[in-house]
C-alpha positions in Angstrom: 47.8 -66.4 -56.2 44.2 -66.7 -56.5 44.4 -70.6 -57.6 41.2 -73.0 -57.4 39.9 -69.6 -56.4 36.3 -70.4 -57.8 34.4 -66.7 -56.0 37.4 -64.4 -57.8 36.5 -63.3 -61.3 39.5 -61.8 -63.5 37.7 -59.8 -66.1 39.7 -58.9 -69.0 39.0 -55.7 -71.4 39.7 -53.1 -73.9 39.4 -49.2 -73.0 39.1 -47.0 -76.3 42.6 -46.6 -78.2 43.2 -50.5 -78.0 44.7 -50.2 -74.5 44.5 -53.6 -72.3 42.8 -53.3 -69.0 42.1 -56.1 -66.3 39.1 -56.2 -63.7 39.8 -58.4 -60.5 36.8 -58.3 -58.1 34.3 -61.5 -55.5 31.7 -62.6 -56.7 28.9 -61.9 -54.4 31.2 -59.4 -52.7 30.2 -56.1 -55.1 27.4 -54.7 -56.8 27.3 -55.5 -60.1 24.7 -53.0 -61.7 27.2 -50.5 -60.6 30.5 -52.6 -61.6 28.7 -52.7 -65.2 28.4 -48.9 -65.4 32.2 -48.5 -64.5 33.6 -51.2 -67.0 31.3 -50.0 -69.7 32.5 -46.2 -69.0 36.0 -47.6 -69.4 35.3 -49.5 -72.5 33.8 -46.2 -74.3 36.2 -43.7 -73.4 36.9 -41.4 -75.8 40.3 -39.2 -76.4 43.9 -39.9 -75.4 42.9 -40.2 -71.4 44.4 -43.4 -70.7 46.4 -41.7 -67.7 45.2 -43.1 -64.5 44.6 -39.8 -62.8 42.3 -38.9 -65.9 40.8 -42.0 -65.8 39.9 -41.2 -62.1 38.5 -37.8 -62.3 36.6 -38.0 -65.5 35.5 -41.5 -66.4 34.2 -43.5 -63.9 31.0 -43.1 -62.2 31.9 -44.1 -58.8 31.9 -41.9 -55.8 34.6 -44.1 -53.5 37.9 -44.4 -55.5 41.4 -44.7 -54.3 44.9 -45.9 -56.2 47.3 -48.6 -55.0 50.8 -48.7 -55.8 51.6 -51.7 -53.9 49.9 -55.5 -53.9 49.5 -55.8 -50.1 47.3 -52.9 -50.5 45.4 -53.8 -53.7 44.8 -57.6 -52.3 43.8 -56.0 -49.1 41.0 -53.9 -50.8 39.8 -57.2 -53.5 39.2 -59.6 -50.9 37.2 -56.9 -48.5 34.8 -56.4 -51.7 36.4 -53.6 -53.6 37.1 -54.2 -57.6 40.8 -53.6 -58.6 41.6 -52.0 -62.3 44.5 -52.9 -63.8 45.5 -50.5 -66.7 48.4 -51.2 -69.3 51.9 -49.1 -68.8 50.7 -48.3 -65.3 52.3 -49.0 -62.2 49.0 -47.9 -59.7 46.1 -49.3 -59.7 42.6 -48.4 -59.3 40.2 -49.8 -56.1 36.6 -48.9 -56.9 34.5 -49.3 -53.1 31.5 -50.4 -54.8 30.9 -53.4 -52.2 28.1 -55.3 -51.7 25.0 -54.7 -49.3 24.9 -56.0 -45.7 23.6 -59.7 -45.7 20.4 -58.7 -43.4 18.7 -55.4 -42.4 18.5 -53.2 -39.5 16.6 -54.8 -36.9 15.7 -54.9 -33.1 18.7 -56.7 -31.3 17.7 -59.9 -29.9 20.3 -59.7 -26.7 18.7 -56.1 -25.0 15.5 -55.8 -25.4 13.3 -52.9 -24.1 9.9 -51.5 -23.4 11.0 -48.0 -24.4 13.7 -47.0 -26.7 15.2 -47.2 -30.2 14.5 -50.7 -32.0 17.7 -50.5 -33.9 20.7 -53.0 -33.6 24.3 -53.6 -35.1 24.3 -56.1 -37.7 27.7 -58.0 -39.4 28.3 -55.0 -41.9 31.1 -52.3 -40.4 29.7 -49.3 -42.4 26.2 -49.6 -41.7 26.9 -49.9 -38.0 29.4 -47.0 -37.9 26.6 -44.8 -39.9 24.5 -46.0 -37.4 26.5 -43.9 -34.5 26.7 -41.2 -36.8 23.0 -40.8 -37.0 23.5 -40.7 -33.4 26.6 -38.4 -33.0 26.4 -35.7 -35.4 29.6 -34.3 -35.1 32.8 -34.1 -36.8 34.3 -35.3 -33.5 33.2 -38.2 -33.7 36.2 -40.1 -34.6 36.5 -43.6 -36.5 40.5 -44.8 -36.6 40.8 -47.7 -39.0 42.9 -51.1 -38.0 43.2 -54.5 -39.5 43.7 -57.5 -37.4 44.5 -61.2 -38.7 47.0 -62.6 -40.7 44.6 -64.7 -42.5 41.0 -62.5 -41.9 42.6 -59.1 -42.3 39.5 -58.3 -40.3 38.9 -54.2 -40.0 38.0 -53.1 -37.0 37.3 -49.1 -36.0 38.0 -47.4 -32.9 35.7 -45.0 -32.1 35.7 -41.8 -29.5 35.0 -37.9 -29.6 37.8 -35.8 -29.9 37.7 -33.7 -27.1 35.8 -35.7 -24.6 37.8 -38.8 -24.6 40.9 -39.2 -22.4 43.8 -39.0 -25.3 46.1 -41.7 -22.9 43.0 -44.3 -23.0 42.9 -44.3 -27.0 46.6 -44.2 -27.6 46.1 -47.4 -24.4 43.2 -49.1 -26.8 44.7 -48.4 -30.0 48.4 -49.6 -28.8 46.7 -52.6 -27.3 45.0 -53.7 -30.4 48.1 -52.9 -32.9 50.0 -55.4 -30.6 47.9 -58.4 -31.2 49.2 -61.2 -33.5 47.1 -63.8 -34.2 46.1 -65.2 -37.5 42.5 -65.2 -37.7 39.4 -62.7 -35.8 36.5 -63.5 -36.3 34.4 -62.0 -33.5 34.6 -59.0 -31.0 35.4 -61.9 -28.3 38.7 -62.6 -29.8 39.6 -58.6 -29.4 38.4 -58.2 -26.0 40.1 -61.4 -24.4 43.8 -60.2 -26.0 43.3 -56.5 -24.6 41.6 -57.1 -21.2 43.5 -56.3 -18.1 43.0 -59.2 -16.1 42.1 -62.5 -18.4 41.9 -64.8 -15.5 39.3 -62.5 -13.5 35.6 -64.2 -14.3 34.2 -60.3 -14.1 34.5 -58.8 -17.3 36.5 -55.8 -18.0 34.7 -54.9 -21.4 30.9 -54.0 -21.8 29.7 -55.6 -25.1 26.9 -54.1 -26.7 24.5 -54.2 -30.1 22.4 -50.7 -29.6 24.0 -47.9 -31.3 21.9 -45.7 -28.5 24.3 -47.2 -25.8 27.5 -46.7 -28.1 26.8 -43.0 -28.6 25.8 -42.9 -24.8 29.2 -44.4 -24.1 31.0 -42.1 -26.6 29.3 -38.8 -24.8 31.0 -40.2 -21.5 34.1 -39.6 -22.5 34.7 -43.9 -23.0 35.5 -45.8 -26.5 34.4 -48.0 -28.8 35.4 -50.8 -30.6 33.4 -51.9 -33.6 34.4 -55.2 -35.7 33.4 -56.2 -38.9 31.5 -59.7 -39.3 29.5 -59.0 -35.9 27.3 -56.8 -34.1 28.8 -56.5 -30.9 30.7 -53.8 -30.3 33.0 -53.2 -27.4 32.9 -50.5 -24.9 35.9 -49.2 -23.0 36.7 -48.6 -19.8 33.7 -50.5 -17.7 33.2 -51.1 -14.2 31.1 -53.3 -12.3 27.9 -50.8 -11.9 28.0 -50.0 -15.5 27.2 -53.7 -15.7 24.0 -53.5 -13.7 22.4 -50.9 -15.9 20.1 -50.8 -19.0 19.5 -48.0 -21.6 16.2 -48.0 -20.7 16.9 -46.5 -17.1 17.2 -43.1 -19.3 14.7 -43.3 -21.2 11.9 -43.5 -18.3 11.6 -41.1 -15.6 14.2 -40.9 -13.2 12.2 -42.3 -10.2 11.5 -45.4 -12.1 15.1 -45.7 -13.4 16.5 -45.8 -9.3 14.0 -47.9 -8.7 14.7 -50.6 -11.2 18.1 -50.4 -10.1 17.7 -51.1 -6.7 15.3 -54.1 -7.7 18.9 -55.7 -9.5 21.2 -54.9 -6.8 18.2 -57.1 -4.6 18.3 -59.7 -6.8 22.1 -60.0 -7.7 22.3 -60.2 -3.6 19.8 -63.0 -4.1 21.4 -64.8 -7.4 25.1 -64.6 -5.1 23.9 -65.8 -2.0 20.6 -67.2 -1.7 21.9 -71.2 -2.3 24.8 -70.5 0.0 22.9 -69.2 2.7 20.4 -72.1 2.7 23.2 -74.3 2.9 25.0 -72.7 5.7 22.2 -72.3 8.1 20.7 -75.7 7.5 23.7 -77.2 7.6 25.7 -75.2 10.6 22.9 -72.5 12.0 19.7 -73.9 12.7 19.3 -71.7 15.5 18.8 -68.8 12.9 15.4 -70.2 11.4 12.2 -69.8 13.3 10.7 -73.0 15.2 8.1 -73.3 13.1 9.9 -73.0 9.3 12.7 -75.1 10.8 10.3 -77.9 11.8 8.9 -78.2 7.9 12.2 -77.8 6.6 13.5 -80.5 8.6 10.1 -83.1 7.4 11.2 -81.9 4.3 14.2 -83.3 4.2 13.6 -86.0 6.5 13.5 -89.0 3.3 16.7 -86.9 1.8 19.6 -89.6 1.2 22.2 -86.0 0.3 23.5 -83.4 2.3 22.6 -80.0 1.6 25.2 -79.4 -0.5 24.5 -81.9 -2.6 21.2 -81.0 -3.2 22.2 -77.5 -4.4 24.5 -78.9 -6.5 22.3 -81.2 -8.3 20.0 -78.5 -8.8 22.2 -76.0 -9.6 23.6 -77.7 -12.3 20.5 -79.4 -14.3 19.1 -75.5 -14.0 21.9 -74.6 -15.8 22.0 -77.1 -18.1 18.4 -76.5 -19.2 19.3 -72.7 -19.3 22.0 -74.0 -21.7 19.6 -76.5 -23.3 17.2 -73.1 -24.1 19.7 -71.3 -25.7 20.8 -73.6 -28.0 17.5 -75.2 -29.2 15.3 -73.3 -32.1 13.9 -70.3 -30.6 10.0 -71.9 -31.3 11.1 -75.0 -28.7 13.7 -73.7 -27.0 11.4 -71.6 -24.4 9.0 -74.6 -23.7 12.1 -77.0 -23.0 13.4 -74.7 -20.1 10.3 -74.0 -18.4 8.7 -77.0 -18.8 11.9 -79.5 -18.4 12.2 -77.4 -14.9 9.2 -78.0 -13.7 8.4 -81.8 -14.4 12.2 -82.6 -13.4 11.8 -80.3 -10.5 8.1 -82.4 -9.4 9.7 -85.6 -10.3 13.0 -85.2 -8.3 10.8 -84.0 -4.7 8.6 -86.9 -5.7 11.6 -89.0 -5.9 12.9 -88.2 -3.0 16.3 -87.1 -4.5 16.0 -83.0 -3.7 14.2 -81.4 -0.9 11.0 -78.8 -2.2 12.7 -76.1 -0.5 15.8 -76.9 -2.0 14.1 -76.5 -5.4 12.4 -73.3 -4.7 15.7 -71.9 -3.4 17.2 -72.7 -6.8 14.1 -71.5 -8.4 14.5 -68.1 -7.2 18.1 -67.7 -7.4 17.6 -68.8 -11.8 15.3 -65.9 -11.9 17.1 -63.4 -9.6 20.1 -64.2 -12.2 18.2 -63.1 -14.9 17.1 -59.5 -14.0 21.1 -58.8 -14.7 20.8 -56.6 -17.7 24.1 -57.7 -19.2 25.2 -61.4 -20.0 28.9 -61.3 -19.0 27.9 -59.8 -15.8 25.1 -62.3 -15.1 27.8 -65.5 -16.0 29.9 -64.4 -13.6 27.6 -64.0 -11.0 26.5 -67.3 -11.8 30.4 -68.9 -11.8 31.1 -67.2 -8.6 28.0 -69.1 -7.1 29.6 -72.4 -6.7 32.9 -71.6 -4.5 30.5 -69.7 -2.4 28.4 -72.9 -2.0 31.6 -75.1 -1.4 32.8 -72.2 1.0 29.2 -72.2 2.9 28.6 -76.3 3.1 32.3 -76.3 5.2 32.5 -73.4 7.1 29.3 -72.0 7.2 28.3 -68.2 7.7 31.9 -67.7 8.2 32.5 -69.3 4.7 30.4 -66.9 2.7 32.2 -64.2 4.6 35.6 -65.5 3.7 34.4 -66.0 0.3 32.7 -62.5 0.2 35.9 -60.5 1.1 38.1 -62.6 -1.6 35.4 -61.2 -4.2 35.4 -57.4 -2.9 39.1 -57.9 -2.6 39.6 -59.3 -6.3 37.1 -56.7 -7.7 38.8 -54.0 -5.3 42.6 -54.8 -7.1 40.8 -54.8 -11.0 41.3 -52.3 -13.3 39.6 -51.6 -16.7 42.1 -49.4 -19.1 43.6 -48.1 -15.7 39.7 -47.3 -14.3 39.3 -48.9 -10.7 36.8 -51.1 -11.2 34.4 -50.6 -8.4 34.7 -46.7 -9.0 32.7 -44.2 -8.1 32.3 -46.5 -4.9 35.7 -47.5 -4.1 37.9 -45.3 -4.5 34.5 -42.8 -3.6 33.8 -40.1 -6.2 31.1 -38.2 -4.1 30.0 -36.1 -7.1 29.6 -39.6 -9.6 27.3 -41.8 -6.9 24.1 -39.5 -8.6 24.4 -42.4 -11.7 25.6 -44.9 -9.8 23.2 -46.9 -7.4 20.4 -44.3 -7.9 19.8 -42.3 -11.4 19.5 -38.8 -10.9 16.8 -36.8 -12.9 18.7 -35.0 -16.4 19.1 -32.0 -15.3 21.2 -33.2 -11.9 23.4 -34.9 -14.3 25.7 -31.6 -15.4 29.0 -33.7 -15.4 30.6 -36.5 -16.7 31.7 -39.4 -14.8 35.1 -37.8 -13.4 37.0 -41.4 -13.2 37.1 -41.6 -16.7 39.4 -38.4 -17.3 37.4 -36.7 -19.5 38.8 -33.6 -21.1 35.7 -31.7 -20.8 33.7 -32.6 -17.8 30.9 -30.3 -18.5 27.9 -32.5 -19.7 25.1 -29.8 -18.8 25.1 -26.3 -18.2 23.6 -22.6 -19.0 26.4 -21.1 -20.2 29.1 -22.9 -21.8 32.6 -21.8 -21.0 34.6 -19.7 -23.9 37.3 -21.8 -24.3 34.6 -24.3 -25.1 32.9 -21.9 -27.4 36.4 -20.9 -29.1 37.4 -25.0 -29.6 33.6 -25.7 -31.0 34.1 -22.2 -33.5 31.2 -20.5 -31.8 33.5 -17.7 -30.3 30.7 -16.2 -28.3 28.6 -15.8 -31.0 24.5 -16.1 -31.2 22.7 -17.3 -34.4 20.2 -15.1 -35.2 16.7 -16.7 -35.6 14.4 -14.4 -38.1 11.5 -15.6 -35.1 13.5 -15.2 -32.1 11.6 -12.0 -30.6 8.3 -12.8 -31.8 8.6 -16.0 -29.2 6.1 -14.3 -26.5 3.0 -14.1 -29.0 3.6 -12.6 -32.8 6.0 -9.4 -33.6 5.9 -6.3 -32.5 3.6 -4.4 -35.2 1.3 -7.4 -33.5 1.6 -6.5 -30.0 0.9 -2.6 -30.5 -2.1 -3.3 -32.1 -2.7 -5.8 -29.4 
C-alpha cells in the first residue's frame, strides 16, 4: 500500500523477550525526540508484558494513546501524523499522537486587522486553533464534534458550539449537512461552505468566515457555530445575516458611542460603493434637471471631447479599478501597494488627458473603490462590488427608475434568503424590536442582557443580576455562594480593624 512512498518510514524492532514489533509513522509528520523515547522504552522492556494493554499503561511515555483494531482506522491516524505499533500475536494496534508542530506560529491575522484587540490568528494546525477558543471559552461546554471529509484528504474538521446555548436543530442541521458531502478532496474552508450553503447561486454570502479566535468565541456566546478545518485558518461561522457582515470585533472593544458611529459611517459608504456609479449615470444620462446649473454646466465641458457614453465610461473605469485591486492582491506585498495606488493615479491622469474618461467620471469611481473598502468583511464587500454592475446596466437604460427596479430585486432576493433557516435580513425584516440595540447602532454592555432571539438560543439570558435557578441547577451552582476568606473585609479591613477604627 505505501509503494514509491518515499515520506513513510517502516521501522522494524525487537521489544525485550525476542518479540517482533513494527513502527509505521511520516517523516516530517511526528516528533522524533519523543518517537525515540517510545521505541527505546519498547526495546528495554523488562518482564513478560508483551500484552498490548500492559504495553499501554506501563511502557510508553506518551500522554495521547489509543488502539486500532481495524486498518481504515490505523491508516487514518498514520497519514494525519500519528505513529502506528505493530506488536507480534496481536490483532490491535497501537496509535501514539505524538504529531508534529504547526508549520508557523501564532500571529496577527493579516485579513482583520484592528487598532484595539487581541493580535492572535488561526493558523493551518486544527489543535492549536481549537486551544485557541478554549483559551477563550473556558468551559466544559464548549463542544468540539470530530468529522472527516474527503475521500482522498480525509481532512478533519470540528464543529464547534456550547451546549446549552446553541439551538440543538442548527447543529444536528450543520453536522447532517457536512456528513452528507461526498467529494474526494477538501482542502480549504471554501470547499465546506459552498456544499452546505442555502442558496449557492445568491452572490451574498450565507457563511461568515473568520481567522480571530476573539470573534469565534463571540460567535459561540451567541448561541451560533463554528466550523474549524484543518490545513487553514479560516473558520466558518453559522447562521449569518447580512448586518453581521457590516460589523467588526473592534466595535466591542471601543466605547459604545464610537462603535454606532463606525457603523453608521459603513452603512454611508456601502450606500455609496452600491450606488454612487449608477446614480452618475442615470442623472447625466436621463435627469439633468436634478443637477444644479452651475455643476451641470462643468460636467457637461467635461465631457464635451468624450467619444463614450456614460456608461461606458463607468465601465472602463470600473473595471481597470478592479483589475488593479486584483493586480495588488496578487503582487508581493513590498510592490503590490505601490502598483494599486500609483497604477490608479497615472492611468486615471493619462485617460482624462486622453480624452477617453471624463474627470468626474474618475473621481466617481474613486470614491466608490474606497467606499468598498470600509466593508469589514471580504465576501460582503465582493458582493457589493458584483452587484454594482447590473445596477449600472439597469441605470444607463432606464434611469432612476432602473436603480429602483434593480434595488427592489436585491431587497427582494435578500428578503427570500435564509442562512441555516435564519432570515437573512433579521432583526430588520422580519423586525425583532428587542435585537435592533446590536444591529444598526451598538448598544453600551450592560443594555445588551439578551442574546440575539432569531437565533433560538436555549438560554437567552446574556446579562443579568440574578441568574435563574434552573440556570444555577444545570451549571451545578444550586443556589450556592463561594465563600471568599476577604469577602466582608471589602469596605476597608476586618472588623477587629474597624472597632479600633
Amino acid at each position: 500500500m505505501f509503494n514509491d512512498c518515499s515520506d513513510i518510514v517502516i521501522r522494524p524492532f525487537v521489544i525485550e523477550k525476542n518479540i517482533q514489533a513494527l513502527a509505521v509513522f511520516i517523516d516530517g509528520l511526528v516528533i522524533s525526540d519523543v518517537l525515540d523515547d517510545a521505541l527505546r522504552s519498547l526495546m528495554i522492556l523488562e518482564g513478560n508484558e508483551s500484552e498490548i494493554d500492559r504495553i499501554v499503561e506501563t511502557a510508553l511515555p506518551v500522554s495521547q494513546i489509543q488502539t486500532a483494531d481495524n486498518y481504515g482506522e490505523l491508516l487514518l491516524g498514520i497519514l494525519g501524523g500519528d505513529t502506528g505499533i505493530f506488536v507480534e500475536n496481536h490483532d490491535r494496534a497501537i496509535l501514539l499522537g505524538i504529531r508534529g508542530p504547526e508549520t508557523r506560529s501564532v500571529d496577527e491575522p493579516s485579513s482583520e486587522s484592528l487598532v484595539r484587540g487581541p493580535r492572535e490568528g488561526f493558523i493551518e494546525n486544527l489543535r492549536t486553533n481549537t486551544a485557541l477558543i478554549r483559551r477563550k471559552v473556558k468551559s466544559p461546554r464548549l463542544k468540539m464534534k470530530p468529522l472527516v471529509v474527503g475521500k482522498h484528504t480525509n481532512t478533519n474538521l470540528v464543529v464547534s458550539y456550547i451546549d446549552g446555548l446553541a439551538d440543538p436543530a442548527l447543529i444536528d442541521e450543520v453536522v447532517q449537512r457536512i456528513e452528507l458531502i461526498d467529494i474526494d478532496s477538501v482542502i480549504e474552508s471554501g470547499y465546506i461552505e459552498e456544499m452546505i450553503q442555502d442558496s449557492a447561486y445568491s452572490p451574498f454570502p450565507q457563511m461568515q468566515y473568520t481567522e480571530r479566535p476573539d470573534v469565534v468565541a463571540s460567535a459561540l456566546l451567541q448561541g451560533r457555530v463554528a466550523i474549524l478545518v484543518d490545513g487553514t485558518p479560516f473558520a466558518l461561522l453559522a447562521p449569518t445575516i447580512f448586518l453581521q457582515l457590516m460589523q467588526a470585533a473592534e466595535d466591542y472593544y471601543e466605547r459604545f458611542q464610537i462603535g454606532t458611529l463606525l457603523r453608521w459611517l459603513r452603512y454611508l459608504f456601502l450606500f455609496m460603493s452600491l450606488f454612487t456609479p449608477a446614480l452618475y449615470v442615470a442623472i447625466t444620462t436621463f435627469h439633468p434637471e436634478m443637477i444644479p446649473t452651475s455643476l451641470l454646466l462643468s460636467v457637461s465641458a467635461a465631457r464635451e471631447a468624450i467619444p463614450f457614453p456614460a456608461v461606458i465610461e463607468a465601465l472602463i473605469m470600473e473595471i481597470i479599478f478592479e483589475a488593479l485591486r486584483e493586480a495588488g492582491v496578487r503582487l508581493p506585498k513590498s510592490v503590490g501597494s505601490a502598483v494599486g495606488i500609483l497604477g490608479a493615479i497615472v492611468i486615471g491622469q493619462a485617460a482624462v488627458e486622453a480624452g477617453i474618461v471624463s474627470a468626474p467620471m474618475v473621481i466617481v469611481v474613486s470614491i466608490t473603490g474606497i467606499a468598498s473598502f470600509t466593508i469589514p468583511h471580504f465576501n460582503g464587500a465582493i458582493a457589493i462590488r458584483m452587484l454594482r454592475f447590473p445596477l449600472l446596466i439597469l441605470a444607463s437604460l432606464f434611469g432612476i427608475f432602473g436603480i429602483l427596479l434593480g434595488t427592489m430585486i436585491i431587497l427582494g432576493h435578500m428578503a427570500n434568503l435564509r442562512s441555516f433557516g435564519v432570515p437573512y435580513l433579521s432583526p430588520i425584516g422580519p423586525t425583532k424590536w428587542s435585537d435592533l440595540k446590536d444591529a444598526l447602532i451598538r448598544s453600551p454592555q450592560w443594555n445588551l442582557t439578551t442574546r440575539p432571539s432569531f437565533l433560538g438560543v436555549q438560554n437567552p439570558v446574556r446579562l443579568g443580576q440574578e441568574l435563574p435557578e434552573e440556570i444555577k441547577q444545570n451549571n451545578g451552582l444550586k443556589g450556592q455562594h463561594i465563600s471568599h476568606p476577604h469577602a466582608n473585609n471589602r469596605q476597608g479591613g476586618t472588623q477587629d480593624d474597624q472597632g479600633k477604627e
